[in-house]
C-alpha positions in Angstrom: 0.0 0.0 0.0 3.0 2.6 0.6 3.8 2.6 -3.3 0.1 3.3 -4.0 -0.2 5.7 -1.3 3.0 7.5 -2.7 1.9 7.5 -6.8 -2.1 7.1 -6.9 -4.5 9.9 -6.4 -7.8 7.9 -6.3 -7.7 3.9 -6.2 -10.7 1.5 -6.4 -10.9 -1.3 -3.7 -12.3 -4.9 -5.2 -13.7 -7.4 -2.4 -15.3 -10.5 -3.5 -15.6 -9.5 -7.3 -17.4 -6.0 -6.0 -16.0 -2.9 -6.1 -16.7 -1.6 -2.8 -14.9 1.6 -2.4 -13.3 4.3 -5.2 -12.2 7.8 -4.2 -9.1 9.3 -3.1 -6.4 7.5 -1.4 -6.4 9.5 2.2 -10.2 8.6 2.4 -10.2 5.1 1.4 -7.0 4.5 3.8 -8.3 6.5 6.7 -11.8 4.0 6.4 -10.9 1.2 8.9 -14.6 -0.2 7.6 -13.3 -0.2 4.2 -9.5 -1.6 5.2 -11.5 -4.5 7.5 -13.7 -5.6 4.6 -11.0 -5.7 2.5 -8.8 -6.9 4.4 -5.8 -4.7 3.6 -3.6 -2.7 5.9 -3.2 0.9 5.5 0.1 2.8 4.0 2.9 3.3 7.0 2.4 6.7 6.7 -1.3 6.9 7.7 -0.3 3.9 10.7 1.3 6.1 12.2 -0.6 9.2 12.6 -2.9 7.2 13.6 -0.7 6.1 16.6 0.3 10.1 17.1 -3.5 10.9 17.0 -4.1 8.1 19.8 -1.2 9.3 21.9 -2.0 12.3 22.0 -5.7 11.8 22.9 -7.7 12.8 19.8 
């Protein structure tokens, strides 16, 4: 996911033969519905402001 997250713009995320998200990158890898359905694990980049945001309470 980091070499999408670093060229694409938009993406379009297939589970089971559906598409079931398309739109830009920082909303489709900020959706933890999205990553759970899909089973895919978001960019290092957005881990880890994640872990900031948690640390620091927001």
């Amino acid at each position: 996911m980091d070499l999408v997250d670093q060229v694409a713009n938009r993406v379009l995320v297939m589970c089971e033969n559906e598409v079931i998200a398309d739109g830009e990158t920082d909303k489709i890898f900020t959706s933890t519905e999205i990553l759970k359905k899909s089973n895919l694990k978001p960019p290092v980049r957005v881990q880890m402001l994640s872990m900031v945001m948690e640390y620091l309470g927001e």
